[in-house]
Each structure stands twice: as structure tokens, then as C-alpha cells.
C-alpha positions as CSV (number, residue, x, y, z in Angstrom):
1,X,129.4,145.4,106.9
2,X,129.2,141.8,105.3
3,X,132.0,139.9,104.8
4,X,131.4,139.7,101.1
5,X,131.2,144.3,101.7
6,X,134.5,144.0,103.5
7,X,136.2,141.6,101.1
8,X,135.2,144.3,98.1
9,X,136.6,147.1,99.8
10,X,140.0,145.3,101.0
11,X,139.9,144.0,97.0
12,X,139.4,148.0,95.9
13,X,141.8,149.5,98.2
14,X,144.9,147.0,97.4
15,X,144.6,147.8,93.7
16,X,143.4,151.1,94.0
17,X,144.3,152.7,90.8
18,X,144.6,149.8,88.9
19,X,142.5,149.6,85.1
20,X,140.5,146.3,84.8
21,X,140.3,145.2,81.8
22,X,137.0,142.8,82.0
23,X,137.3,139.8,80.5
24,X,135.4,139.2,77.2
25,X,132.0,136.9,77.2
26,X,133.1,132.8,76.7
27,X,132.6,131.0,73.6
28,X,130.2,128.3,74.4
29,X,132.6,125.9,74.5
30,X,135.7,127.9,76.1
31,X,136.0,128.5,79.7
32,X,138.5,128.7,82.4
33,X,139.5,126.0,84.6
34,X,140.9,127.3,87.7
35,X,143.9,125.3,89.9
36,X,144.5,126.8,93.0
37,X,146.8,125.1,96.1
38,X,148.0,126.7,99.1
39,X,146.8,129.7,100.3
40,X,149.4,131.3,102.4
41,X,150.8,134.5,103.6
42,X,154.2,132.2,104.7
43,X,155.0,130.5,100.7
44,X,155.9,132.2,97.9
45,X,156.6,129.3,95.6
46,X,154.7,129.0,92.3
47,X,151.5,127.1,94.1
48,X,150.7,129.6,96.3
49,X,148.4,132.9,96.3
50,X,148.3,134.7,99.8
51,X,144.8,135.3,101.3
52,X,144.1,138.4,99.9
53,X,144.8,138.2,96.3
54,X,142.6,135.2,96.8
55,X,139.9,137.4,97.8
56,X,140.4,139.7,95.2
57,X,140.5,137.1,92.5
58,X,137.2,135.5,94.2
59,X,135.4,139.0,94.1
60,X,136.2,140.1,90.3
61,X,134.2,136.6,89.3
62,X,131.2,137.5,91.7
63,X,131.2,141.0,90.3
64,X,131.7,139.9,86.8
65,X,128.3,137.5,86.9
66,X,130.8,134.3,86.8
67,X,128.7,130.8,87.7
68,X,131.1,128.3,89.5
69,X,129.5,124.8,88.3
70,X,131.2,120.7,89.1
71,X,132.0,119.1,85.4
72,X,128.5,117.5,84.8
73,X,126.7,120.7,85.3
74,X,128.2,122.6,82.1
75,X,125.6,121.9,80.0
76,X,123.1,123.0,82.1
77,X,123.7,126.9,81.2
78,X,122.5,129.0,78.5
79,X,125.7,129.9,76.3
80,X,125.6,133.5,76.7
81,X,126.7,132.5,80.6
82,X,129.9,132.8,82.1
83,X,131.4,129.6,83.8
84,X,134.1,128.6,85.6
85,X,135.2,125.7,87.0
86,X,137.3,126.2,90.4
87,X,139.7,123.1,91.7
88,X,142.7,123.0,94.6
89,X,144.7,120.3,94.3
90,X,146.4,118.0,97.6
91,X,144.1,119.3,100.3
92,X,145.7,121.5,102.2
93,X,143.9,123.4,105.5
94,X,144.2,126.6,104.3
95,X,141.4,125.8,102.2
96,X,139.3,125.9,105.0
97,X,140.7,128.7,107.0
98,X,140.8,130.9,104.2
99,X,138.6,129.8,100.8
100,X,135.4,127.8,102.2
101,X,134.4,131.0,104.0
102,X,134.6,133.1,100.5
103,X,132.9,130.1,98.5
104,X,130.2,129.9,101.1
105,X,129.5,133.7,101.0
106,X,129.7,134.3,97.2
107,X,127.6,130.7,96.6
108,X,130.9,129.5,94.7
109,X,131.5,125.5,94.3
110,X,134.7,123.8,94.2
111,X,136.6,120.3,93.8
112,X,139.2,119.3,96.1
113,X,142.0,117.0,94.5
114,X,143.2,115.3,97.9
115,X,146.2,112.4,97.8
116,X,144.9,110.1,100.1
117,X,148.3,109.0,101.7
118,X,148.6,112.4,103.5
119,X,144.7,113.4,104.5
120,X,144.9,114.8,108.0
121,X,148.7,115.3,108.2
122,X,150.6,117.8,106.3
123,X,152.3,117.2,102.4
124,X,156.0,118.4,103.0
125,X,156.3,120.5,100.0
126,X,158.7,123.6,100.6
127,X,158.0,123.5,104.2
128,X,155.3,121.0,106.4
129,X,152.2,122.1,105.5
130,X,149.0,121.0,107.0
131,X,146.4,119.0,105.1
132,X,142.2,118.6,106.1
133,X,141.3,115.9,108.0
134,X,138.3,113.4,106.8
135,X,136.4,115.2,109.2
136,X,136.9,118.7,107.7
137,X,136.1,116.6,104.3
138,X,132.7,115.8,105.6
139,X,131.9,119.2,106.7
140,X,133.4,120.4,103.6
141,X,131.0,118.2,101.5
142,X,128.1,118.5,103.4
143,X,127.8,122.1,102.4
144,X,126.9,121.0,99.1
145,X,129.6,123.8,97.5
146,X,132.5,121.1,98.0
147,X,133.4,117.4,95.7
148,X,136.2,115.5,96.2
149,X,138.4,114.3,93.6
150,X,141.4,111.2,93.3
151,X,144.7,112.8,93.2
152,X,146.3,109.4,93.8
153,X,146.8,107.8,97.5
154,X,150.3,106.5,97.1
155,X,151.3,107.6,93.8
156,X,151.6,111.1,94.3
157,X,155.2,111.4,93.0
158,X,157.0,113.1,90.3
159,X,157.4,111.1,87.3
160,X,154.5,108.9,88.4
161,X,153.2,107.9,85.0
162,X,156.6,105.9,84.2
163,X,157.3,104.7,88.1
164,X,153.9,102.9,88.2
165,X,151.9,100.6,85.7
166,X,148.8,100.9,85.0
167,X,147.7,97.8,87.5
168,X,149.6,99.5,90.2
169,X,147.7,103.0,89.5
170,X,144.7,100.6,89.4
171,X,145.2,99.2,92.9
172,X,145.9,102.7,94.1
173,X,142.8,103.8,92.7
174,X,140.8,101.2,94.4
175,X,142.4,102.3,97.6
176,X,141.5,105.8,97.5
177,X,137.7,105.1,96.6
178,X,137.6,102.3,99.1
179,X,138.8,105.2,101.9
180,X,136.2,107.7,100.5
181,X,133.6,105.1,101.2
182,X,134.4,104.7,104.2
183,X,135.4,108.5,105.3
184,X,132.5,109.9,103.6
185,X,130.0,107.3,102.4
186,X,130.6,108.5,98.7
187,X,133.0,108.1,95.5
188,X,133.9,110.3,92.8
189,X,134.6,110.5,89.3
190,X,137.3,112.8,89.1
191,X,141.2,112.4,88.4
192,X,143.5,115.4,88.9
193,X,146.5,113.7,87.4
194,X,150.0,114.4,89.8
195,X,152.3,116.6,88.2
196,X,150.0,117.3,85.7
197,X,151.5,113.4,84.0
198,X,149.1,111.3,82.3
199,X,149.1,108.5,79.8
200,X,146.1,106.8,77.4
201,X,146.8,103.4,79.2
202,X,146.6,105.0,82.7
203,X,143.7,106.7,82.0
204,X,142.3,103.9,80.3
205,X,142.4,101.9,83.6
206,X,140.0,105.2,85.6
207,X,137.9,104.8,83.1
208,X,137.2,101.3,83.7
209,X,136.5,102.2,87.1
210,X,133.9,104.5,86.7
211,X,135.9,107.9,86.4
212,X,134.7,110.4,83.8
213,X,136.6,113.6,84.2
214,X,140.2,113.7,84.0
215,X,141.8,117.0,85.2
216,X,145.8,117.8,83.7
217,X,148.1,121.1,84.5
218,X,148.2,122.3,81.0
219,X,147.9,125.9,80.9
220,X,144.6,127.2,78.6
221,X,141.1,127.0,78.5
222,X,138.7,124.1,78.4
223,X,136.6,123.6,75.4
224,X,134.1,121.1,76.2
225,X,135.5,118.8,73.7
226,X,138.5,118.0,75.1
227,X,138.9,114.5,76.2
228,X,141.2,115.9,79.6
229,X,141.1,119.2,81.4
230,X,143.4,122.1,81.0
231,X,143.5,123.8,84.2
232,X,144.7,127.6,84.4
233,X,147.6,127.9,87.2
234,X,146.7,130.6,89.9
235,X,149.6,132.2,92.0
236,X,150.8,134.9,93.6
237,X,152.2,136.1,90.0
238,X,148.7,136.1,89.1
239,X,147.6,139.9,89.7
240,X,144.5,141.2,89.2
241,X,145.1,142.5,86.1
242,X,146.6,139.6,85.1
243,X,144.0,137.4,86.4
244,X,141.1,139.3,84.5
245,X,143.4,138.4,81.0
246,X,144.3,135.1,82.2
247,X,140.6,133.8,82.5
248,X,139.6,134.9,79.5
249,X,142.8,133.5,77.3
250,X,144.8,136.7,77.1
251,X,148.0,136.6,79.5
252,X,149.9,139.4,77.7
């Protein structure tokens, strides 16, 4: 049995008797963004999903004929497809022990938001929890299924947006691209603002440097229009049920 077989039956027999509703076909320009964190057995906080509902979300979208694609690959697809865009924000090494080996089966890409001050350590957020190291990140990347995006070095803070100008989220900036250089011997263009807390004149000051896609925590689905993000939230209060609903606009 593969591990894609076994994940399907562990998926089946922990909602065993549960009706999915499939999610309708996307508009062309409507289509979920997925923001995932910790993945965790141990947390049950609202940024956390334990391993198997993980699974079970990651197996409805391979069933379903979903296509995973990074922001600059959305035109790329005939309308009639359905895309998703899959992102886990502050780098934590769960990622690794439990979602690279489900991307890597099912052919599934994803962007990793990592704050740069805590790469390697652990982000103390309800408990210490352990982060990926740059060397996981080069692994990670070399894969080809795995980008990396800025989700601030230092900044990381509530209320960021009114604790730090524009200059200083400059400077920051510069920091965290200078590191990827010299980690990983790449950049990126991708912001996953912290807390979800953005301005114009903060954003301004990415653009400047070269960023192009600007990720944010509000809750509904992208239309390719937007000039930010909207990211759908994925936790452990995300069922199956509910997830099928939630990806397609419908959380009721």
C-alpha cells in the first residue's frame, strides 16, 4: 500500500459516514488561498490542524482534480481548472515532519512565509515550538514543490504596521533578502504580512524592492484582481465537511 492508499483509507475511515458536499467548479477568477501553521497533535489553538485532518484535507483536493500552483503560474490554466494556492506561515518543523511528505506524494506546491529572526530555533507562541533550519529550507526548495516568502525578520510583532515605519520595515526587508542570499542563493517576491496588518505606504516600500505578491489573513477567496491576497484560515475547526464548503466560499 502507498502512502498516498494509506492516507485515503485513514482519510475514509475518520469520517466514515460523513456526506461530502463537493465543492462547486471556480469562477475564473475566484479561488481559494490556503494558510496553514502548525501541524500538531499537542496545540489546539486557532493555528493549528493535527496531522490527520491535514491528510484528509490534502486528499479531498487530490481527489477532487485541485492543481496547487505559486502566484505567477495562475494564468497558466485553462479556466475550467480548479486551483489552489497552499501557504504556511512562520516555518515551523512540522512542516517537514508531517506536510512535505503529503506534498511530495500528491505533486502539491507550497510557500513557506518564514520570520527570519527565529529560522532554526523555535517561535514561542502557546508553547516553544520548533522552526526549520536553512538547511531544511534548502532541501525544502530544492524539491522544486517549496518557495519561500518574507514574513518579516524582526518585525514579526503584533501591531507592527504602527510600531515600525516604513524605512524601518525597509531595512528589515533588506535583511531578510540579504539572509536568503546567502542561505539559499535566491530571493523572493512574496510578503505574508504579520498579523495579517498591512498599510499602502508599507507596501509601497516592498514594492520598490522588487516584491509582487502580497499575502493578508482576510478570510475569502482570491479573485485575481485583487491588489493583496485573501488567505482562507485552516484549523482544527475546519472539518471536512466544512473544508469542502470553506474552499469553495460557502462556510455555512
Amino acid at each position: 500500500m502507498t502512502r498516498r492508499d494509506f492516507l485515503f483509507t485513514a482519510a475514509s475511515w475518520l469520517f466514515l459516514g460523513t456526506r461530502i458536499r463537493t465543492a462547486p467548479a471556480f469562477e475564473a477568477l475566484s479561488i481559494p488561498v490556503l494558510m496553514y501553521h502548525d501541524i500538531s497533535n499537542h496545540y489546539k489553538d486557532g493555528y493549528t490542524v493535527s496531522p490527520s485532518l491535514f491528510y484528509s484535507h490534502m486528499e479531498y483536493l487530490y481527489q477532487n482534480s485541485y492543481i496547487s500552483v505559486f502566484p505567477e503560474e495562475l494564468n497558466r490554466f485553462d479556466k475550467s481548472r480548479k486551483l489552489f494556492m497552499l501557504t504556511f506561515d512562520d516555518g515551523y518543523l512540522s512542516f517537514m515532519d508531517y506536510a512535505f511528505p503529503v506534498l511530495r506524494d500528491y505533486g502539491f506546491k507550497a510557500i513557506i512565509n518564514v520570520i527570519g529572526a527565529y529560522v532554526g530555533s523555535y517561535y514561542n507562541f502557546n508553547g516553544k515550538r520548533p522552526t526549520l533550519s536553512w538547511d531544511d529550507y534548502r532541501f525544502l526548495i530544492s524539491s522544486g514543490l517549496v518557495r519561500v516568502g518574507y514574513h518579516g525578520y524582526d518585525i514579526h510583532v503584533t501591531n507592527w504596521v504602527n510600531r515600525f515605519t516604513p524605512e524601518q520595515l525597509r531595512l528589515d526587508s533588506m535583511k531578510f533578502l540579504d539572509k536568503l542570499n546567502k542561505e539559499l542563493g535566491t530571493s523572493t517576491d512574496i510578503f505574508a504580512a504579520p498579523y495579517g496588518q498591512y498599510s499602502e505606504r508599507h507596501l509601497d516600500v516592498l514594492r520598490k524592492l522588487g516584491f509582487k505578491y502580497f499575502f493578508t489573513s482576510e478570510e475569502r477567496l482570491f479573485g485575481m484582481t485583487d491588489m493583496a491576497i485573501p488567505r482562507l484560515n485552516i484549523n482544527n475547526s475546519i472539518d471536512l465537511v466544512s473544508f469542502s464548503q470553506y474552499i469553495g466560499g460557502d462556510r455555512s
